[in-house]
GUTIVEX-166691 format. One record per residue (C-alpha): residue in three letters; y, z, x. Coordinates in steps of 0.25 Angstrom, whole numbers, plus 5000, padded with zeros to 4 digits. Layout:
alaYZX/...
// end
This chain:
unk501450095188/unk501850045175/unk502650175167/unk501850125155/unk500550135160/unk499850255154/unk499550365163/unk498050445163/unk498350545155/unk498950435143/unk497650355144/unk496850475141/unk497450505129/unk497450345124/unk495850385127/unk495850505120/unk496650445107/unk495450335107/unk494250435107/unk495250505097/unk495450395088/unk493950365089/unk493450495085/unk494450495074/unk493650375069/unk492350415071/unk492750535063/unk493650495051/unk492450415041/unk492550285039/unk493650225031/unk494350385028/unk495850335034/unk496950255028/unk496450135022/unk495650105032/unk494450025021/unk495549925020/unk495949915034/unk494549915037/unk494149805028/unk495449715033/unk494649725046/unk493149705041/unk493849575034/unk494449505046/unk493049535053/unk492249465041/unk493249355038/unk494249335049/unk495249315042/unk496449425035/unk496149475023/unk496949425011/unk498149525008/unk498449494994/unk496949474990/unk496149544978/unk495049564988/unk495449704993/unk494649795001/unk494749945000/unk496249995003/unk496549865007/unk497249835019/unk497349665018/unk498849675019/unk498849735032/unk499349645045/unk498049615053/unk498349645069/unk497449775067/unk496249715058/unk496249585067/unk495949695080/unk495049775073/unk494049675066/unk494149595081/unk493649735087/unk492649775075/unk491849635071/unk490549675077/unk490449775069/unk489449755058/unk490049755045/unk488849695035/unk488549835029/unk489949795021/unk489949955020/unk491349995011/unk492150095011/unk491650194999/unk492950234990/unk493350374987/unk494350354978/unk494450484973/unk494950534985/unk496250454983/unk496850544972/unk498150584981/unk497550744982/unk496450724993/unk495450814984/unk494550704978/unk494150654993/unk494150675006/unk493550545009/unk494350415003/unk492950345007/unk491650425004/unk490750445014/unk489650325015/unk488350355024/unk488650225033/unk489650305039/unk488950395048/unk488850365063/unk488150285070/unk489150185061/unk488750055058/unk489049935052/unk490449945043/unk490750095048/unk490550055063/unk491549935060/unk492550035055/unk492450125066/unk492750025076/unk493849985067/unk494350115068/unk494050095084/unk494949995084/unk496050075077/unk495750165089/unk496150065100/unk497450025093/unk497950185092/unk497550205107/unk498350075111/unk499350135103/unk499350265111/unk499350185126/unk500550115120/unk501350235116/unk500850295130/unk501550165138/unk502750205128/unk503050345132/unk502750305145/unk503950205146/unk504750305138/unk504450445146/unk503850375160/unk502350395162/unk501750535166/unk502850605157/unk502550695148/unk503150625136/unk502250515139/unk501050585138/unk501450665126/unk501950545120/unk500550465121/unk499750605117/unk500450625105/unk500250485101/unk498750475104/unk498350635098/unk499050615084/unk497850605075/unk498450515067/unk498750425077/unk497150455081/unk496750435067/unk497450295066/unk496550245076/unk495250305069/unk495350215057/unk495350065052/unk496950055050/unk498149975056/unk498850095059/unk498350095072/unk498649945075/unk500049965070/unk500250105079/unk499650025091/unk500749905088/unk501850015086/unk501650055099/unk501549925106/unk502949895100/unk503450045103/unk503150025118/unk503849885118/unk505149935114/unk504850075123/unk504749955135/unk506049905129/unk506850005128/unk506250095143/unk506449975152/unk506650065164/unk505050085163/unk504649955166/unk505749885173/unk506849905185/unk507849875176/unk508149925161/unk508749785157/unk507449715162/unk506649755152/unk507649685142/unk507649565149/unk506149535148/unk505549455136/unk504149535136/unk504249665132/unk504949615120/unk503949505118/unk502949605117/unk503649685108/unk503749585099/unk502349555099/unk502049715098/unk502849705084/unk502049605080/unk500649645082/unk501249785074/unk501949705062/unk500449645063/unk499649775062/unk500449855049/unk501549805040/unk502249955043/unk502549895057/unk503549795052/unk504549925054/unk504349885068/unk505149785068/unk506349845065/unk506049945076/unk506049845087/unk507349775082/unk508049915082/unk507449965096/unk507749835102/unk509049845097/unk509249995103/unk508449965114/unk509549845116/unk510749935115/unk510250055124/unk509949965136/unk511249875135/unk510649735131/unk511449615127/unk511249585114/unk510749435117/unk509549535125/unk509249605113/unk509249475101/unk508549405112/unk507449505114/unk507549545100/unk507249375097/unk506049385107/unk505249535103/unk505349455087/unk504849315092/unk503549405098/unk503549485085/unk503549345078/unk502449295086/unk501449395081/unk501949415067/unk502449285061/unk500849215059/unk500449355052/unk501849335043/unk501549185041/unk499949225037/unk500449315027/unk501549235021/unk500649105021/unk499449185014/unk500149295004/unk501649225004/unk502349355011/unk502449395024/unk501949535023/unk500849575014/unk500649715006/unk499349764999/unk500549764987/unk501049634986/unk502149684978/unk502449804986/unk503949824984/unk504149874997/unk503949725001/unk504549664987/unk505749754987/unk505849854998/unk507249894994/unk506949924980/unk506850084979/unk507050144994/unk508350214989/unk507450264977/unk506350304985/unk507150384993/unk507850454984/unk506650494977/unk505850544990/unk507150634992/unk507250674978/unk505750734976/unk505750784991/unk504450704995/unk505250635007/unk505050755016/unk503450755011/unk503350585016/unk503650645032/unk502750755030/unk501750665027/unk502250555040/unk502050675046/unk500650725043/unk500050585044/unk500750575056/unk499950665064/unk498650685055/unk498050625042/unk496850585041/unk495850495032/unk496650415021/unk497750545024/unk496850635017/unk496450715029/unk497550795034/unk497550915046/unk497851035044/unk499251105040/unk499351175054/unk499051025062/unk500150965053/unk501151095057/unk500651095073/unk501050925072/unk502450975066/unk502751055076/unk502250955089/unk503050855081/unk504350945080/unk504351005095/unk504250865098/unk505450825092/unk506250925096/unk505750885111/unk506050745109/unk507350775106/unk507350845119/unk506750735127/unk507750655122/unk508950715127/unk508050695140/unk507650565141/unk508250435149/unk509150345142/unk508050245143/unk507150345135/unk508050375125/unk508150245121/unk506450245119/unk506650375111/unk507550295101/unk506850175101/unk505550265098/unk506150335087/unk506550195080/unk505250165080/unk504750295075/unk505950285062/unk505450145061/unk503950155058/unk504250245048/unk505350165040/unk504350065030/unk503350175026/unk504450275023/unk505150165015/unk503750135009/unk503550305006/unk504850305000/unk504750174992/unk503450234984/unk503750394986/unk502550414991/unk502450525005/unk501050465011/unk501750335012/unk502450365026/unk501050405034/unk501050435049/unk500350315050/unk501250225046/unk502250265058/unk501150265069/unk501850135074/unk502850225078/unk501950305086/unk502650295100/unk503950355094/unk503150485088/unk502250515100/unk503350475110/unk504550565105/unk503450685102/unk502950655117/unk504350675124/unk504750785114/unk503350865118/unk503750815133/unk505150875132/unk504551005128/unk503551025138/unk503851075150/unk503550975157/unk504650905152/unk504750745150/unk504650685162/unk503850785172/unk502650715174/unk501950805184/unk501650915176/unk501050855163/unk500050975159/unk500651025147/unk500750885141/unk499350845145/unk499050975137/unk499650935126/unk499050805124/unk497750875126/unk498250955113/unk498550845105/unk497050775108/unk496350905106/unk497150905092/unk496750775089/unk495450785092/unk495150915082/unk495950845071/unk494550755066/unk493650855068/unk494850945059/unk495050865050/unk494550725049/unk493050755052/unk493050885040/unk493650815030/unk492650685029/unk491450805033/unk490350805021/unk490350965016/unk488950975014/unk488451115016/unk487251185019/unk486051135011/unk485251255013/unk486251345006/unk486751234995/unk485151214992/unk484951334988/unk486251344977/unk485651284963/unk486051184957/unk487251224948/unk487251044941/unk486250954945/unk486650814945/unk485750724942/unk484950714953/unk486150694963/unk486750814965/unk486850974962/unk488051054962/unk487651184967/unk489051264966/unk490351284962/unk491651354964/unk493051334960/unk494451384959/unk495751354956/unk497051344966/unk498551254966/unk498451154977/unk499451044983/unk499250914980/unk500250804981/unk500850834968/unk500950984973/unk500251114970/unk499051084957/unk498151164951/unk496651134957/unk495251174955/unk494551194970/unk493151174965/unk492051184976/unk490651124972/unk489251134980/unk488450994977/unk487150984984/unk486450824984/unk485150804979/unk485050654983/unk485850544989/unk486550444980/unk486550304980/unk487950264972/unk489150384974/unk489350504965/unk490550574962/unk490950714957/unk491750734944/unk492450884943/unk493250934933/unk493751084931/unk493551124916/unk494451244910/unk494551284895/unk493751214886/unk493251124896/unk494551054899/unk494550974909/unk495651044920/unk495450934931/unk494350834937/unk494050764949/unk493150654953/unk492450644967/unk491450604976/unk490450714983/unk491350784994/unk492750704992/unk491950584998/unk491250655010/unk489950655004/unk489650544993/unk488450554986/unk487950434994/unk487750525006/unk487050625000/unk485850685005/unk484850784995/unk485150914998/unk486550895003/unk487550994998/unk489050984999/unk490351054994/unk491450974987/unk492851044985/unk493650974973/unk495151014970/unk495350984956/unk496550954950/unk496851024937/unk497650944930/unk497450964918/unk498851004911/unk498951104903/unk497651154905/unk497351274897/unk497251394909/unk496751494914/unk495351434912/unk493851444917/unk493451314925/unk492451264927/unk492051124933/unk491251014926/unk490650914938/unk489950774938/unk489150694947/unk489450544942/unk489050404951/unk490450344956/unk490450214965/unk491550194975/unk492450104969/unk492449964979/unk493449844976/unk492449784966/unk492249914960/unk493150014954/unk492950144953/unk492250204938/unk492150354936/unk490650364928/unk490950514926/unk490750504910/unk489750414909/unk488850434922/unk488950564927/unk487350634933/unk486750724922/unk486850874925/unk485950974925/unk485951124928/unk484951204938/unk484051214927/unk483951064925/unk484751064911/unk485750974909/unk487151044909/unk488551004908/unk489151014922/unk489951124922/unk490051234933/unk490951324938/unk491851434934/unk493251464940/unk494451514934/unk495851424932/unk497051484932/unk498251484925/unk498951334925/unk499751304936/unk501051324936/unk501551194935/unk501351064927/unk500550954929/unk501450844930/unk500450764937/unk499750734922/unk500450634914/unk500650704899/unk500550634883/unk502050654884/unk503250704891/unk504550784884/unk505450784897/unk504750894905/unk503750934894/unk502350854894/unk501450864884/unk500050874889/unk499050884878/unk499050834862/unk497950874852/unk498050854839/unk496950794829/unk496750654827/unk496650644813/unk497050744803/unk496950744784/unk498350724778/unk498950864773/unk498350914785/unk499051014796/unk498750984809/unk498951044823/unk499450964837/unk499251054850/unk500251004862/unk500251044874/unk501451024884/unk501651054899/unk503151074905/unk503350984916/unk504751004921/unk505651124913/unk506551084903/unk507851144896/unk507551084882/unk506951174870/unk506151074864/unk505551054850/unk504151014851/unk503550914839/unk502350844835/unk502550724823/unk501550644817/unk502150514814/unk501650414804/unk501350254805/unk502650224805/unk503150334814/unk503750424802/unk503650584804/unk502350614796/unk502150764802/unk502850854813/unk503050994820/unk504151024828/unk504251164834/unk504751214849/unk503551254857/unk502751394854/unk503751374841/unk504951414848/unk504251524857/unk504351434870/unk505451334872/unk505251224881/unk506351254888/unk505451394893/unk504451324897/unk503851304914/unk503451174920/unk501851164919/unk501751264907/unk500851214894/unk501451244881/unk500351204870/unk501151174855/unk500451164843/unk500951074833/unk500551074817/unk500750934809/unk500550944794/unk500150804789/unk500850764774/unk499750744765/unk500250584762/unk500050564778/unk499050454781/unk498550354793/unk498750414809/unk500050494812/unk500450474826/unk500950614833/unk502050624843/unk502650744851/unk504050784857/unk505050874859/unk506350874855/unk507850984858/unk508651064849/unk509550924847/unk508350844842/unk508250764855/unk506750734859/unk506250754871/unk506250634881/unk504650574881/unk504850434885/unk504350404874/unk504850334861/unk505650434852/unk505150534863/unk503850554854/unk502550574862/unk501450534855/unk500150624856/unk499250544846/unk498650514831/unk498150594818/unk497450514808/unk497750564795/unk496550574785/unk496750564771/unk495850634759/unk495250514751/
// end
C-alpha cells in the first residue's frame, strides 16, 4: 500500500471539510467575501464570451478582477455554464459600508430578495461557483494529507493532526465558500508542496534514497504543479523561488552531484515553462508586459526597490509592524465577509494558545525526527517564510497592516498544518509514531470540526440576520416621525461612550432607533443621522441604508419593524461641550451606485416630508441625551484653516463687510495638536490690495493669562480679536492670522510669510 494513500479516518475529514465548505456557502450571502463581484464576473464573462476578459480595459466590473491569471475562472465557468444567467441580476452596492470603521454596514452588498433559497438564476450560478471553490480546497486538503503521510508515515498521529488542522481552519473553510482564486491557488500550493515532500522523503516511495533523484517525473510534475499555481494568482510567483531553494537543500542533504541537481533543476523549469510560457506570451502580445496589475503603474512592478528601506523604517518607527502579524494572524484562522466579520476575542486567544503549544511541540518533534524528516521540516518552513515574502513587501511598501491577510499565505498551507500536527503529536501522549492508540487525536480532530461548525451559526449567520422584532409589540408604539408614507420611526434612545477605531479610542454617539415599515419600496432609501448639540450644531452625521444593509427598503414588508444601532462619530472639533443631544433623521431615495451610475446623495434636495403623530408637519428632531465633556484628546483626524507647528486653528468668524471707522471683532478658535515649548503672540491683520498693514491686534492668548506653552493636546482656546478700521480705508481687506515668539520669529504654517488667510471684509463707505 502506497504510504501516500489516505487512511479512513483522513478521507472523512476531506468529507467533512466539503459538507463544511458547502454549508459556509449556503450561509455567507451572496457576494459578502473578498471581492468576490469581481471574481464572480471574471467568471460570468468567460461563460458568455469564451474568451478572457481585457485586463487594461475601461469596461470594469464591480471590484474588478481582469487582471487575475485565469486557471481558476477557466475550471469554474466550465463546471457552472448550465446555470441560467438571463436575469443579469447585480450585485447591489453598499458603499457606505467601506468607511474603514465597520459601523455604516454590515453588508458590502445589500440584501436583494432574489437571494432567498430555493436559488435561481444568477444566485444559483454563484453558489455553484462557490461549489467549485469547495472542490478545490478539499483537493487541497487530500494533498496535504498525502504530505504528512510521506513526512510522518500513514496512521501517525501527526499525520492525522496535520490533515485536521488544515481542513477545520475556518478560514481555510471559508475560502472554499466563496467565488475567489484563493482556493485554486491553495490547492496549486499544495500540489507543489507535496512534489518537493516526494523529493525530499525518497525513502517513502523508493528502496533506495538516491532513486528518487534519478527519476525524471516527480520533478516533471513539479514543474508542471508550479505552473498551473503561477496560473491561478500572481502571489504564487514566490513559488518559484521556494522550489530553487528547497531543490537546492534538498540537493545538499541527500548528497547529489551537482550535474544531478542543474540537470533536474533544467528539467522541473522546462515543465514550469511548458504551462506558463503561452499565458506570458498572451499577455505580452495583447497588454506588452508579461504580468498585468489592475494598476498599470503600480510601483511595486515599475520600481520594486524604490522605498523598501523607507517602508521599513517607518513601520518600525510608529510601532504598526507588530499590528500587520496580528492581523496575518486573525485572518489566518477566522475573518469573515469582506474581513468585516470577525469571532470573538476569546476564539482569537483559544487559537493563540493551540498555535503556541504547537510550536513549542514541533520543536520537540523535531529533535525526534529522522534525518530524512528533518529535511521536510526545513523544506516546509521555506515554503511557509516564502509565501509570506511579496505581501509583506507589498504591506510595507504602502504602510498599510491588512495588506499581509492569512489568505494570501494559504499556498503555504502544508507547512502551517503540518508543523502544528507534529507539534500537537509530540505533546500527546501518544506520541509521533504510535499508531495503535489513536484516540486522543481522533478526539481532537473531532474538537476542531465541532468548532468549525459553530463558528457560521456564531458569527457569519448573526451578523447578515435582518433585526426585525416583534410586530405585535412595535405596532403598538406610536409614531414619534412619520415618513411620507414609507416608514415611521417609533423610538429612540441614545448615549455617548470612547470606542476604538483604527485611528484609536473617539468620541461616538451609540444611538438605537425602532423603524417600523409601512409599505415596500420600489427604488432604495437611505437614512441620514446627525447628533445636534448647542445651538443645533451639527456634532457628527452618518448616512446609511436600513439595518447597515440587512434590510433595504426593497425587502420591506407593511408592518415590519426593525432596530438599527448607529455609532456616530463626533467629529466635530472644538465642539462646545457638555451639551443636550439630540438627533435630526431623514428618510431620502439613494440608488446603488453601478459602473454607469455614480453614486448622488439627494439628502438636501429629496428627502420624504415629515410629520408627527398628529399628522403636522415637524422638523425631524427627536431624542434627548446628554454629551459630556470633550474628550480628551484632539481631533487630528479633521484637517484645520491652518496650522502654527502644533496649534490648528479650527474655526474663523469674523463679519463679511464692515463701514470705514468702524471697530470690529474676529473670534478664533484653536485646538493644540501636539504640545509645544514656544509662548506665542497671536495676531489678526487686515491687509489691503497691495498687501500693506491697514488694521491689527496682536496680544498672547487670554491676554497673557494662558500661554501656549500651558496648553494640553486636544484643549480649545477661543480668542477674540478687535480691528479698528482707519476712516480713509476703502475696497475688501484680506485678513490673516499667525503667531509669532518673543524674538519676532513667526510661527511655521507652510504657508507664504507664515500668514493664514481666514477670509475678506468689504469696507463700506458713507456717501
Amino acid at each position: 500500500m502506497s504510504r501516500t494513500q489516505l487512511t479512513r479516518p483522513q478521507w472523512l475529514i476531506v468529507l467533512a471539510h466539503l459538507v463544511l465548505a458547502l454549508a459556509y456557502g449556503a450561509i455567507n450571502p451572496p457576494w459578502e467575501a473578498h471581492d468576490e463581484t469581481g471574481h464572480f464576473a471574471y467568471v460570468n464573462h468567460l461563460v458568455a464570451t469564451r474568451s478572457l476578459p481585457d485586463a487594461l480595459g475601461a469596461d470594469k466590473g464591480l471590484f474588478d478582477q481582469s487582471h487575475q491569471p485565469p486557471l481558476y475562472y477557466l475550471v469554474a465557468s466550465a463546471l457552472t455554464f448550465w446555470a441560467d444567467r438571463s436575469d443579469a441580476l447585480q450585485p447591489a452596492f453598499n458603499h457606505f459600508a467601506l468607511d474603514g470603521s465597520n459601523r455604516r454596514g454590515f453588508r458590502i452588498m445589500l440584501r436583494q430578495p432574489a437571494e432567498a433559497f430555493p436559488w435561481q438564476g444568477t444566485v444559483l450560478a454563484l453558489h455553484a461557483a462557490r461549489a467549485t471553490s469547495a472542490l478545490l480546497t478539499s483537493l487541497a486538503i487530500s494533498l496535504i494529507a498525502a504530505s504528512v503521510n510521506l513526512i510522518f508515515g500513514r496512521g501517525s498521529a501527526a499525520a492525522l493532526l496535520g490533515t485536521a488542522i488544515a481542513a477545520f481552519n475556518p478560514q481555510v473553510i471559508f475560502i472554499g465558500a466563496m467565488v475567489n482564486n484563493d482556493a485554486m491557488v491553495t490547492a496549486m500550493g499544495a500540489l507543489v508542496a507535496y512534489g518537493v515532500v516526494r523529493i525530499a522523503c525518497p525513502n517513502a516511495e523508493a528502496t533506495r534514497p538516491a532513486q528518487c533523484a534519478t527519476r525524471p517525473l516527480p520533478f516533471i510534475m513539479l514543474g508542471l504543479s508550479l505552473g498551473l499555481a503561477v496560473l491561478s494568482k500572481n502571489s504564487a510567483l514566490a513559488l518559484i523561488g521556494f522550489v530553487a531553494l528547497a531543490l537546492t537543500f534538498i540537493a545538499w542533504r541527500q548528497g547529489w552531484p551537482a550535474r544531478r541537481l542543474l540537470a533536474r533543476g533544467a528539467l522541473t523549469l522546462a515543465a514550469f515553462a511548458v504551462v506558463v510560457l503561452p499565458y506570458l506570451g498572451y499577455n505580452l502580445a495583447r497588454y506588452g508586459r508579461l504580468l498585468v496589475d489592475r494598476n498599470p503603474n503600480n510601483p511595486i512592478l515599475v520600481a520594486p526597490t524604490s522605498v523598501i528601506g523607507e517602508g521599513v523604517l517607518v513601520s518600525i518607527r510608529d510601532a504598526w509592524l507588530p499590528q500587520l502579524f496580528v492581523n496575518t494572524f486573525r485572518t489566518f484562522w477566522g475573518k469573515f465577509g469582506w474581513g468585516n466579520v470577525g469571532m470573538s476575542e476569546w476564539a482569537y486567544l483559544a487559537f493563540a494558545a493551540f498555535t503556541l503549544a504547537g510550536i513549542v511541540g514541533c520543536a520537540v518533534g523535531y529533535r525526534r525526527a529522522t534525518r530524512e524528516q528533518r529535511t521536510a521540516i526545513v523544506v516546509l518552513l521555506m515554503l511557509g517564510v516564502a509565501m509570506m515574502v511579496l505581501p509583506l513587501y507589498r504591506a510595507l511598501f504602502y504602510q498599510d497592516p491588512a495588506l499581509l491577510p492569512g489568505r494570501y499565505i494559504m499556498p503555504a498551507l502544508t507547512c502551517y498544518a503540518a508543523l502544528l500536527g507534529l507539534g500537537w503529536a509530540s505533546l500527546l501522549p501518544t506520541g509521533n509514531r504510535n499508531r495503535q492508540n489513536s484516540t486522543l487525536p481522533a478526539l481532537m480532530a473531532v474538537a476542531l470540526a465541532a468548532a468549525a461548525l459553530i463558528v457560521p451559526f456564531a458569527y457569519i449567520q448573526p451578523r447578515y440576520r435582518p433585526a426585525l422584532v416583534s410586530s405585535s409589540g412595535a405596532s403598538a408604539l406610536p409614531a414619534l416621525l412619520t415618513f411620507g408614507d414609507l416608514v415611521q420611526l417609533v423610538d429612540v434612545s441614545a448615549h455617548t461612550a470612547f470606542l476604538p477605531d483604527r485611528e484609536g479610542m473617539r468620541h461616538y454617539a451609540r444611538v438605537k432607533l425602532t423603524w417600523r415599515a409601512l409599505r415596500p419600496a420600489e427604488r432604495h432609501y437611505a437614512f441620514g443621522i446627525s447628533v445636534l448639540g448647542r445651538d443645533s450644531e451639527v456634532l457628527g452625521s452618518i448616512n446609511v441604508y436600513p439595518n447597515l444593509g440587512n434590510y433595504p427598503s426593497t425587502n420591506w414588508r407593511p408592518g415590519d419593524a426593525f432596530v438599527d444601532e448607529y455609532d456616530i462619530l463626533l467629529e466635530k472639533p472644538c465642539a462646545q461641550l457638555p451639551a443636550l443631544g439630540r438627533l435630526h433623521v431623514t428618510v431620502f431615495p439613494l440608488d446603488p451606485p453601478t459602473d454607469d451610475r455614480p453614486i448622488t446623495v439627494t439628502t438636501a434636495t429629496n428627502p420624504l416630508p415629515v410629520t408627527d403623530g398628529a399628522g403636522r408637519t415637524v422638523a425631524p428632531i427627536v431624542g434627548r441625551f446628554k454629551i459630556g465633556q470633550a474628550p480628551p484628546f484632539p481631533v487630528f483626524w479633521q484637517p484645520p484653516l491652518g496650522q502654527f507647528d502644533g496649534i490648528w486653528l479650527r474655526e474663523a468668524v469674523l463679519p463679511p463687510q464692515a463701514a470705514a471707522g468702524q471697530t470690529i471683532t474676529a473670534t478664533l478658535t484653536y485646538e493644540l495638536i501636539r504640545p509645544t515649548q514656544r509662548r506665542g503672540t497671536a495676531f489678526v491683520h487686515l491687509l489691503d490690495a497691495g498687501g500693506r498693514l491697514v488694521a491689527q491686534d496682536d496680544h498672547a492668548p487670554l491676554d497673557g493669562n494662558y500661554p501656549t506653552d500651558l496648553w494640553d493636546p486636544g484643549e480649545c482656546v477661543r480668542e477674540t480679536f478687535r480691528l479698528n478700521i482707519p476712516p480713509e480705508a476703502a475696497g475688501t481687506l484680506r485678513a490673516v492670522t499667525g503667531f509669532y515668539a518673543a524674538d519676532g520669529a513667526r510661527f511655521a504654517t507652510n504657508t507664504p510669510d507664515n500668514l493664514v488667510p481666514i477670509g475678506e471684509v468689504r469696507v463700506a463707505r458713507d456717501q
